[in-house]
C-alpha positions, -999 to +999 in steps of 0.1 A: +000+000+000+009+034-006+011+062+015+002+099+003+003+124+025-011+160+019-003+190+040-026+216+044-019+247+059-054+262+077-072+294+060-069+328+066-075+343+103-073+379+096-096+395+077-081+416+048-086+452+067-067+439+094-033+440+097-016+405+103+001+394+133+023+367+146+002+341+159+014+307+175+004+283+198-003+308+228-032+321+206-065+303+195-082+324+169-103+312+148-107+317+109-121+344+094-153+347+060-123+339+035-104+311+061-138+294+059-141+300+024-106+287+013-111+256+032-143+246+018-125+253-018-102+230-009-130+204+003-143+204-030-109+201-050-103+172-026-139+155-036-124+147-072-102+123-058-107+090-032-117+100+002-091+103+026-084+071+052-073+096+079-070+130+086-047+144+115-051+179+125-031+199+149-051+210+184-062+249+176-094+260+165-078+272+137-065+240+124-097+222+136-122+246+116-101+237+088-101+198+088-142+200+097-151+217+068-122+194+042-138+167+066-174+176+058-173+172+019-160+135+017-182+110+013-168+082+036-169+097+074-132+101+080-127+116+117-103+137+124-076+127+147-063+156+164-026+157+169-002+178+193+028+179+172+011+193+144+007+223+167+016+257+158+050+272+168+063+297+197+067+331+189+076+339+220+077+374+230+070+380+195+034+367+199+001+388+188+030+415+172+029+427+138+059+423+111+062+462+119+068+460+159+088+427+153+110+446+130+112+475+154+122+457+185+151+437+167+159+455+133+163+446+098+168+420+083+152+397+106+166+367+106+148+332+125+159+326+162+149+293+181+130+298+217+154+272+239+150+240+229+137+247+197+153+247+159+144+243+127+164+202+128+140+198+155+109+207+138+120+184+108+124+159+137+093+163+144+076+160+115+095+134+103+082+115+139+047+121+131+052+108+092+067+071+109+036+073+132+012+077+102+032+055+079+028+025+110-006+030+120-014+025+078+004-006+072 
């Protein structure tokens, strides 16, 4: 059997007269009229091809708003599983800020910084965790 994996990133969660903001983990918005509207474009690309078996989604409303309405147009009752490490990441003291104060509080260019413990091998890690787990739990 054959494993295919999609990724889908959750719709838009700031509507377009509102200036955008880092948002992480620490902050469970949900989507906004075009989020909602993206995803259910997406459920009905997705209903041209075989339902899906599973679908893992991470824990915020944001991500779970998503998978519902995907989830909602196949045909088969696929549950979603909901999964920590797909959660968001830290922005740390960087959280709920626009690109603008972010820029202001540690200049141009900006450039990516782990929070301790954190790096960019480590969210591959993590990923890469998560696709063994799927991969086992399908054969």
């Amino acid at each position: 059997m054959m494993l295919t994996a999609i990724i889908v990133r959750h719709g838009n969660t700031f509507a377009p007269d509102e200036p955008p903001r880092r948002i992480g983990v620490r902050t469970d918005i949900p989507l906004v009229d075009s989020g909602r509207a993206q995803a259910r474009a997406l459920a009905a690309l997705f209903t041209r091809e075989e339902p899906f078996d599973r679908v893992l989604a991470g824990p915020l409303l944001r991500t779970q708003q998503t998978a519902r309405l995907i989830v909602a147009a196949q045909s088969n009752g696929t549950t979603i599983e909901t999964c920590d490490w797909l959660a968001e990441i830290d922005h740390g003291s960087d959280e709920d800020r626009t690109e603008d104060d972010v820029r202001a509080r540690i200049g141009t260019p900006m450039r990516w910084h782990p929070r301790a413990g954190s790096s960019m091998p480590n969210a591959a890690s993590m990923l890469g965790a998560g696709y063994w787990n799927v991969r086992q739990a399908a054969s």
